[in-house]
N, C-alpha and C positions, 0 to 999 in steps of 0.2 A: 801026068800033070804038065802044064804049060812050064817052061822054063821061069822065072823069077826074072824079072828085067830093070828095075826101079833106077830111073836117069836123075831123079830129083837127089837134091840135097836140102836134109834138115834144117830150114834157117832157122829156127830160137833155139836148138842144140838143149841140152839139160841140165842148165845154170842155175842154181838153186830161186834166182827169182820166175824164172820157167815152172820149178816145180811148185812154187807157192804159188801159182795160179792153176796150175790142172791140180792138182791136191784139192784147192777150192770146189771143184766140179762135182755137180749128183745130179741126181738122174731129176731129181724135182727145177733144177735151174739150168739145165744142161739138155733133158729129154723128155721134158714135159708129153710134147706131143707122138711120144710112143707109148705113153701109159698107159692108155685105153684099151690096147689091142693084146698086152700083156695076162696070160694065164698061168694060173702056179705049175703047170706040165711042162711048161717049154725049153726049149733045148735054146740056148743064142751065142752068137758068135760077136765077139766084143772087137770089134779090127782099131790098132792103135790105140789100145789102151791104157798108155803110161801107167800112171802109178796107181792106179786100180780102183781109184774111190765110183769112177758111176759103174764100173764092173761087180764092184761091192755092192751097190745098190740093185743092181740088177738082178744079182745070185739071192737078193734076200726078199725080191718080189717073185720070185719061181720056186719055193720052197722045194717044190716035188721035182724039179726041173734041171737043170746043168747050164753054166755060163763056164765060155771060153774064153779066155783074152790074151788076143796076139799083137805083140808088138816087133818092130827091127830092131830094135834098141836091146839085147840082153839085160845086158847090166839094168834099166828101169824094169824090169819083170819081176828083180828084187822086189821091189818095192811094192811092187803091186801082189805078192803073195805076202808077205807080210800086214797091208791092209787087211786081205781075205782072214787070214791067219790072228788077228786080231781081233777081227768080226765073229771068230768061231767060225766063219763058212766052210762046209765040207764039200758044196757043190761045183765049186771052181776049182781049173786049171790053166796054165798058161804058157804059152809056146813062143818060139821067134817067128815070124812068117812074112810075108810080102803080099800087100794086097792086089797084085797084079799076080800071083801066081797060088792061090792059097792052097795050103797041103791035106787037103779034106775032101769027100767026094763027091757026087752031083745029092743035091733034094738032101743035105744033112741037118738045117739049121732049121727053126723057124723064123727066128729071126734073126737078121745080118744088121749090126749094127756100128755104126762110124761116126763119132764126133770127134771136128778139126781134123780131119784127114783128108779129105779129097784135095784141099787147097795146098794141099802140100806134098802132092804124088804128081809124077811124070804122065801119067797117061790115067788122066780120071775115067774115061768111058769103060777104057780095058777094066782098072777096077773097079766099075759098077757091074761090068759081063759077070767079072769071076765071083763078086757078093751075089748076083742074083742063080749063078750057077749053082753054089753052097745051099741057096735056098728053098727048102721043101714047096712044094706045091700049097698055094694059098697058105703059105709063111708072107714074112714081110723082107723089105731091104727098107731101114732106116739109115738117112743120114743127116746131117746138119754140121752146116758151115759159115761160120762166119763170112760177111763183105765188107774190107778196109774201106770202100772208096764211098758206102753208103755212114762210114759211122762221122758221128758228129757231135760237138762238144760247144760248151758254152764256158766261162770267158772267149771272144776269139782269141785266135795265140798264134802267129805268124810263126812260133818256135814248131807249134803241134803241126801246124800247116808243111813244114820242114820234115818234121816226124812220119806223116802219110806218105807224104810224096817218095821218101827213104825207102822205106819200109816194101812198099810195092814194087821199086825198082829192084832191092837187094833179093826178095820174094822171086819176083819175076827171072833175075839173073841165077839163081838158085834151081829154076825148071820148075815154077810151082804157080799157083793163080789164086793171087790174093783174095780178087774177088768172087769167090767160087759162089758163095752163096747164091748170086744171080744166075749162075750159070747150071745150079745144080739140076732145076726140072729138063733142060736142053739136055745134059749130057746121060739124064737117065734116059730118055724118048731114044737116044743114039745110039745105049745101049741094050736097046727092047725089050725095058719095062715098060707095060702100057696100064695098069692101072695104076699112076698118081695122083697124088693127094699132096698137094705144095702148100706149107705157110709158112710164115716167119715168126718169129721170137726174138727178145730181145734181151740183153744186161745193162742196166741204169745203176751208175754210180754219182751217188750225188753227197750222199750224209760225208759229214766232217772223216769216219771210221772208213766209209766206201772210199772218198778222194784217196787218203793217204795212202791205202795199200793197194790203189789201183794205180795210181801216179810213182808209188815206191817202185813197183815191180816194174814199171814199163821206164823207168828212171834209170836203174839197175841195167836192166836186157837191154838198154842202150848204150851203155859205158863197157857193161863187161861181159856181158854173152857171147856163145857164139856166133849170135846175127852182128854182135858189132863189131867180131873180127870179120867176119865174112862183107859188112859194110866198106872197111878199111885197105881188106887185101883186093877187093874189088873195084877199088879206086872207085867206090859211092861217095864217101865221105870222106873224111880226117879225125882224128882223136878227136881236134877241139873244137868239129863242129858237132861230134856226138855229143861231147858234154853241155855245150850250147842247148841243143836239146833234150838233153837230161835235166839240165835246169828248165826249162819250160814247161817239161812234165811237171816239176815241182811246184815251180811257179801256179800252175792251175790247180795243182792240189790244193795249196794253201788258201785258194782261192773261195770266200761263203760263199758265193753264189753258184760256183764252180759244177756242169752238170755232162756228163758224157753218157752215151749212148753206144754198144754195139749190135748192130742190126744181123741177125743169122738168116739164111735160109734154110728152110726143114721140105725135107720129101722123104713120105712114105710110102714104100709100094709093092703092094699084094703081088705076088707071081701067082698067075695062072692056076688054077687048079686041073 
């Protein structure tokens, strides 16, 4: 197997308001557009799994089947067998692995699947190589990734407008590409997938319950995550322009009218038979 090479670093780190937002995640709001292709036989490989909830979903749409979930992070693997383990699921298991260099062999999966990872690996092409390498003949490589620079919000908020602009730089100076979603049908063609299937999906938070816990957590991963030390020690920002913008996220919560949008891109795609 290829050496392991991964140059990026984790910018939102796994600060408990990190983890209340992929906790949030299933496969119904997260991977809609892989449901279709899903049979109870299948074998799939969960890449960047954190804390296991659409890995959970996914072991429990393959009854007869097996789900893998590999994440760098140990320590969150915890967490993600205890999901399974709470679920009763017997068909999963979970490893540490690197999506540039995965420790599995050619044609194993059928499906290879990635949410919120590409936009945050050092060399995305390589890791579409090594998922479609993993992937059996006429299996799939699903992924989906959000784009910062597509999502957009209602009150305007010159604080949020601050927030974006942070957020891609500190991304970016981390070795990662916020806006992946746009980019993700280019880098699969680059790495010779040739049957895709590209759409987008999206997370609307609007209701009084959606603002609060969508503006709590990005409030929070602003003040005291490790993307806002990573803001700080990288001379992006200052403590008290994070909070400035912590309060702005607030500020739009509170706000009735208050409506935000993130826009993902999704690509699906057949390997060869």
């Amino acid at each position: 197997m290829p050496e392991a090479r991964e140059t990026a670093v984790y910018t939102h780190g796994h600060h408990e308001s990190v983890l209340r937002s992929h906790t949030w995640r299933t496969t119904e709001n997260s991977a809609a557009y892989l449901l279709g292709v899903l049979q109870p036989h299948m074998r799939i490989l969960d890449i960047g799994c954190g804390p296991g909830t659409i890995t959970a979903d996914l072991a429990g749409l393959v009854p007869e089947g097996h789900v893998t979930g590999v994440d760098r992070e140990p320590g969150i693997l915890q967490r993600a067998r205890a999901v399974a383990g709470e679920r009763g699921l017997t068909n999963t298991d979970f490893a540490v692995g690197d999506v540039h260099a995965l420790d599995f062999p050619d044609d194993t999966f059928c499906v290879v699947h990635a949410h919120q990872v590409l936009q945050h690996v050092g060399d995305p092409v390589r890791a579409l190589r090594e998922m479609l390498r993993v992937t059996r003949p006429g299996g799939y490589v699903a992924v989906r990734d959000s784009d910062y620079a597509a999502m957009t919000w209602y009150p305007l908020s010159p604080g949020l407008d601050r927030w974006l602009d942070l957020y891609r730089r500190v991304a970016r100076a981390n070795g990662g590409e916020p806006d992946a979603g746009r980019r993700l049908k280019s880098w699969a063609l680059a790495a010779g997938c040739t049957d895709i299937t590209a759409t987008s999906g999206t997370w609307t938070f609007s209701t009084a319950g959606e603002r609060s816990w969508w503006s709590g957590l990005w409030a929070e991963r602003t003040e005291a995550s490790a993307y806002a030390d990573r803001a700080v020690e990288g001379g992006h920002a200052t403590r008290e322009q994070l909070r400035e913008i912590a309060g702005a996220w607030r500020a739009w919560g509170e706000a009735d009218d208050g409506w935000f949008s993130v826009l993902h891109g999704e690509i699906l795609c057949r390997k060869e038979a």
